[in-house]
C-alpha positions as CSV (number, residue, x, y, z in Angstrom):
1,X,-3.7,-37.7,6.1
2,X,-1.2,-35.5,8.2
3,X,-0.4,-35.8,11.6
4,X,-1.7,-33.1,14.1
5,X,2.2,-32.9,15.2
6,X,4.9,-32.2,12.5
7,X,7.7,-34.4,12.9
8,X,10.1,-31.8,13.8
9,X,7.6,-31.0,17.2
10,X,8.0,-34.6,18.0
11,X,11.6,-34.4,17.7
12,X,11.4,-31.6,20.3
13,X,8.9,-33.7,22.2
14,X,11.3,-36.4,22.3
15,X,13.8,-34.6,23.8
16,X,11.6,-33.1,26.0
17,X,10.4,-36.4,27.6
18,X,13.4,-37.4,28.1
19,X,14.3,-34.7,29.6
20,X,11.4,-33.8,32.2
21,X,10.7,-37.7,33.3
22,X,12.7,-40.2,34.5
23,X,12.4,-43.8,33.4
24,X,9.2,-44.9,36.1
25,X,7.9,-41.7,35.4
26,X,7.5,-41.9,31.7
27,X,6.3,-45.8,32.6
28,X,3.2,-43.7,34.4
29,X,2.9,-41.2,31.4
30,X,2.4,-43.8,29.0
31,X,-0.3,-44.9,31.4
32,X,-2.3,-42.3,32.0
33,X,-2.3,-41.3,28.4
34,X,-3.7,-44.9,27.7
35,X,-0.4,-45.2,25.3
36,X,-0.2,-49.1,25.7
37,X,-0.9,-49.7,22.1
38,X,1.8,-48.1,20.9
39,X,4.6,-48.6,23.6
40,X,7.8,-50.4,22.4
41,X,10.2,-52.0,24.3
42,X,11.2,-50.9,27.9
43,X,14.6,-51.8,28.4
44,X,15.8,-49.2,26.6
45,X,16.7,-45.3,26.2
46,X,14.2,-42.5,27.3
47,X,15.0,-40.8,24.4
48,X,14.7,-44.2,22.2
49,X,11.1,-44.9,24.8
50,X,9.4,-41.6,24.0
51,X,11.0,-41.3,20.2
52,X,9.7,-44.7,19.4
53,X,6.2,-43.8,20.9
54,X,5.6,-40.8,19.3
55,X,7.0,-41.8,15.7
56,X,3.8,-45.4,16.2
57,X,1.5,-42.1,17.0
58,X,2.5,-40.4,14.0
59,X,2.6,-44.0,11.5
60,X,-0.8,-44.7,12.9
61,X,-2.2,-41.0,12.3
62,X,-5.9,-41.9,13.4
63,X,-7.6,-39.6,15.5
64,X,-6.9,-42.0,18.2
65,X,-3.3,-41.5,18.1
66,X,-3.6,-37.7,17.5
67,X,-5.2,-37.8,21.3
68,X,-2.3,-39.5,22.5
69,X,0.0,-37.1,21.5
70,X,-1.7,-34.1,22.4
71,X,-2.4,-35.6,25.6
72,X,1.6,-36.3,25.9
73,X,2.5,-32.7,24.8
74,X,0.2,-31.1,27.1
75,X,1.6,-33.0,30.1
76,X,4.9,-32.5,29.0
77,X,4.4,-29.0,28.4
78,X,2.1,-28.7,31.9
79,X,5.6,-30.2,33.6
80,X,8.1,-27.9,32.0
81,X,5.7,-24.4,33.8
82,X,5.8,-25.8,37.0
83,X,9.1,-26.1,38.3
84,X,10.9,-22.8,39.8
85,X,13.1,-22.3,36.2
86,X,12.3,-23.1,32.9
87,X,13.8,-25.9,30.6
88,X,15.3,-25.1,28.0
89,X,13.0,-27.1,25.6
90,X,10.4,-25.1,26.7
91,X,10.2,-22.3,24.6
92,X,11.6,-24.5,21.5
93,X,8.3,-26.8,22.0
94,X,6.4,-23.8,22.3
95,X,7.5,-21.5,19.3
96,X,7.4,-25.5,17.1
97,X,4.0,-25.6,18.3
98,X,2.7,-22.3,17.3
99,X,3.5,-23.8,13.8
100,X,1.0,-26.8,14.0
101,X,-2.0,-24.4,14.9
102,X,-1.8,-24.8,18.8
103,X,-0.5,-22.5,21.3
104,X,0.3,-23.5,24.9
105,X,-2.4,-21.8,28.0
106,X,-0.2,-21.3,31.0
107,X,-2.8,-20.2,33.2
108,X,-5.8,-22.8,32.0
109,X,-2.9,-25.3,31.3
110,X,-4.1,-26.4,28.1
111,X,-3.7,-26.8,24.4
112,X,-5.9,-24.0,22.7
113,X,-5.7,-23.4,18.5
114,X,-3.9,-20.5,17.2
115,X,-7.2,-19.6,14.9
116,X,-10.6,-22.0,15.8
117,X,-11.5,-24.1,12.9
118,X,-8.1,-23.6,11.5
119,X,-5.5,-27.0,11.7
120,X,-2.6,-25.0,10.5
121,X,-0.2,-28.4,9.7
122,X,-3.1,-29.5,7.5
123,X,-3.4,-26.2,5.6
124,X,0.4,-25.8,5.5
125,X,1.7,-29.2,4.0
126,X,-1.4,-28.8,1.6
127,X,-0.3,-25.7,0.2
128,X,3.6,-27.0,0.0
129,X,2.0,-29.8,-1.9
130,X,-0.1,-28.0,-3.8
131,X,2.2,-25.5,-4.8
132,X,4.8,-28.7,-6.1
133,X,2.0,-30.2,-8.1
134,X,1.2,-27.3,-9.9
135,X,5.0,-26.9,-10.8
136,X,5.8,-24.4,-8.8
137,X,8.7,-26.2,-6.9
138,X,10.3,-22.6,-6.1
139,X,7.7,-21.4,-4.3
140,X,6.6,-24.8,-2.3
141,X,10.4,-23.8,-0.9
142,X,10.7,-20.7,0.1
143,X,7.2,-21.5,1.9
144,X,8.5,-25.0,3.9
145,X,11.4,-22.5,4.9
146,X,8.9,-19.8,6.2
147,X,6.8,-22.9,8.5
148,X,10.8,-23.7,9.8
149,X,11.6,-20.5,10.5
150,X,8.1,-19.9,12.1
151,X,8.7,-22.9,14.4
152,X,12.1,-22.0,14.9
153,X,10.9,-18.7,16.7
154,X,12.8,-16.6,13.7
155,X,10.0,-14.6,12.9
156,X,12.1,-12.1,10.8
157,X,12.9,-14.5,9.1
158,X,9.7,-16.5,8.5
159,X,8.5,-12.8,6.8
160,X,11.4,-13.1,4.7
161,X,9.8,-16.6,2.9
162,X,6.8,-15.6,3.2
163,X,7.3,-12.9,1.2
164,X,9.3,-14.5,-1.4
165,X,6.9,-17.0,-1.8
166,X,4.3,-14.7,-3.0
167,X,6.6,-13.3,-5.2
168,X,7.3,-16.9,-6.8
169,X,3.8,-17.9,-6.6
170,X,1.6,-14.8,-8.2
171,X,4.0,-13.5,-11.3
172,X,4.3,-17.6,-12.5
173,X,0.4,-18.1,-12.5
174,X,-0.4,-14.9,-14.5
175,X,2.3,-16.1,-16.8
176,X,0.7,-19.2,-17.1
177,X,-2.6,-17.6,-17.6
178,X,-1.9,-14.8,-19.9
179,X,1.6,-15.9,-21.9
180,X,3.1,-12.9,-21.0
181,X,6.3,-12.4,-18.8
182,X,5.6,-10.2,-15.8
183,X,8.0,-9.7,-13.9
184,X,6.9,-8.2,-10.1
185,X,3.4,-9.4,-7.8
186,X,1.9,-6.0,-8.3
187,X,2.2,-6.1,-12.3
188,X,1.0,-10.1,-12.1
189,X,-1.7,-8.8,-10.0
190,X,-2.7,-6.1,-12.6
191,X,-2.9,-8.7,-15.6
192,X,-4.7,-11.3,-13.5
193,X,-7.7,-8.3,-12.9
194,X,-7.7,-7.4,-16.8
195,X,-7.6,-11.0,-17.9
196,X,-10.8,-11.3,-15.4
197,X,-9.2,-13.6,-13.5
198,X,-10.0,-12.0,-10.2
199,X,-12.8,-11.8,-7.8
200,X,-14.4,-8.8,-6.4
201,X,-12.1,-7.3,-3.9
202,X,-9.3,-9.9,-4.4
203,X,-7.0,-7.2,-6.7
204,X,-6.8,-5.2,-3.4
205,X,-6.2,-7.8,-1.2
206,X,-3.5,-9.5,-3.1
207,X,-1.9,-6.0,-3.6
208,X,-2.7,-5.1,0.5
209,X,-0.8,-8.7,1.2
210,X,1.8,-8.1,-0.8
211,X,2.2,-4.4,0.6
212,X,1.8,-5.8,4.3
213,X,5.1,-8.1,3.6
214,X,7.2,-5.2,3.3
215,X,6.5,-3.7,6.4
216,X,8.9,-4.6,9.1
217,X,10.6,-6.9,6.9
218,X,13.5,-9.8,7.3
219,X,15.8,-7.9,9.5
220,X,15.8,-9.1,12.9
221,X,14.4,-7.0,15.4
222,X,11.5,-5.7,13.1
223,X,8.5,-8.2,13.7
224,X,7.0,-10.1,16.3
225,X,5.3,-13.2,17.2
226,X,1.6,-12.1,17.3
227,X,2.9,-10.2,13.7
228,X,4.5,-13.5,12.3
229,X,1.6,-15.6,13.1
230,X,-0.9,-13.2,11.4
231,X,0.9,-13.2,7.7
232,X,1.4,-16.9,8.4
233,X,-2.4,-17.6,8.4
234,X,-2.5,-14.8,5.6
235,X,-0.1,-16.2,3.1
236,X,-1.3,-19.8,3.5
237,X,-5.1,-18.5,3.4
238,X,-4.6,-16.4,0.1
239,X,-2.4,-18.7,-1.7
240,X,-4.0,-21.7,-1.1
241,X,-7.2,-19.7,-2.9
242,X,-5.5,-18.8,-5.4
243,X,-3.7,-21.8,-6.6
244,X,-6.2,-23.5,-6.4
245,X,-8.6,-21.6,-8.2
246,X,-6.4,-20.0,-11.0
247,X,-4.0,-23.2,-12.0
C-alpha cells in the first residue's frame, strides 16, 4: 500500500517542523494531532522528533496514520501563511505536494486534491511499477524523473520526462505486439491501430498527447504549473491504460 505522502514531502516536512516550532511547541503538535502512538523519544533533535514521527506514520501506512500526517502538513503549512514573510520551505512543501495529488487552500486553509477521486502518489508509483514489471525499465525512469522534477517546481523540466517517457513506452509495446521495429510514437501509434490494438478514439488521443508534449517544451520559461500538472495527470492516465491493457 503507498503512503498518502512520498517520502521526499516528509523530508521537506521534517525540515519544516523543525523549522516553524520550537521544542514545547511541536510537544502541543503531536498532541493535538493525537500523534501519541507514534512519538519517539523527546530528549532529542526537532529535526530527529518530527523525522522520527513522520517516518512511524509512513511504516504504519493505515489510514490512521495517513490522518496524522495530513493533519501535521496542514498545520505546518497553515503556520508557514501566517507570519508577515514567508519561509522558505514554503513553496518547496507546496510545489512537493502538488506531486502527491494535494494542493494547499490559502484562503480556506486546507488540504484540497489536485483532481477529486484522483490519489496521484498511488497512480504514480503504480505506473513506475508497472512500467518496471513489464520490462520497460527505461521508461519507469524517465517517468520517476518527471514526478521529481514536478515536485521540484521544474516544470520545464517535468515536460521534458514526460515526454520521453511516452516515447520509451508506446514504440516498445507495438514492438512487442507486432515484431516489427518502429522507431517514433506516431509510427508505433499507427501499427498499434492496424494490428487492432486500439480503441475507438484512442489513435487520436495517443497521437493529440504525444503532439500536446511538444508544445512549450523542456526549455525553461515555456510552461507553467497549471500546464505541468495537466500532462502530469495525462501521461499517468494514458499510460497506465495502455500498459495495462496492451502488455
Amino acid at each position: 500500500m503507498t503512503f498518502i505522502l512520498r517520502e521526499r514531502t516528509l523530508g521537506i516536512l521534517t525540515r519544516a517542523m523543525a523549522t516553524a516550532f520550537s521544542q514545547g511547541e511541536l510537544g502541543t503538535l503531536f498532541m493535538e494531532v493525537e500523534a501519541r502512538p507514534w512519538i519517539g523519544r523527546a530528549d532529542v533533535s526537532r529535526e530527529k522528533r518530527a523525522r522520527w514521527l513522520l517516518q512511524a506514520l509512513h511504516d504504519d501506512g493505515r489510514p490512521e496514520a495517513e490522518k496524522v500526517a495530513l493533519d501535521l502538513l496542514q498545520r505546518v503549512l497553515a503556520k508557514g501563511g501566517s507570519g508577515w514573510g514567508t519561509p522558505e520551505w514554503m513553496s518547496e512543501l507546496e510545489n512537493a505536494i502538488e506531486a502527491d495529488g494535494l494542493e494547499w487552500d490559502s484562503e480556506e486553509g486546507r488540504l484540497v486534491p489536485t483532481v477529486p477521486g484522483l490519489a496521484l502518489p498511488a497512480e504514480a508509483s503504480a505506473l513506475e511499477r508497472l512500467l518496471v514489471d513489464k520490462g520497460l525499465p527505461i521508461a519507469a525512469g524517465h517517468y520517476r524523473q518527471a514526478v521529481e522534477s514536478f515536485s521540484d517546481g521544474n516544470w520545464a523540466a517535468a515536460n521534458g520526462q514526460l515526454r520521453s517517457s511516452i516515447e520509451a513506452t508506446l514504440p516498445e509495446i507495438a514492438q512487442q505486439l507486432t515484431g516489427k521495429q518502429i522507431g517514433n510514437v506516431p509510427s508505433a501509434v499507427d501499427a498499434l491501430r492496424a494490428a487492432g490494438h486500439l480503441v475507438k478514439g484512442e489513435e487520436e488521443f495517443a497521437k493529440g498527447l504525444w503532439a500536446l508534449s511538444h508544445a512549450s517544451g523542456s526549455h525553461p520559461g515555456l510552461s507553467d504549473q497549471e500546464d505541468s500538472r495537466f500532462r502530469l495527470l495525462a501521461v499517468t492516465g494514458y499510460l497506465r491504460y495502455a500498459v495495462e491493457r496492451l502488455l
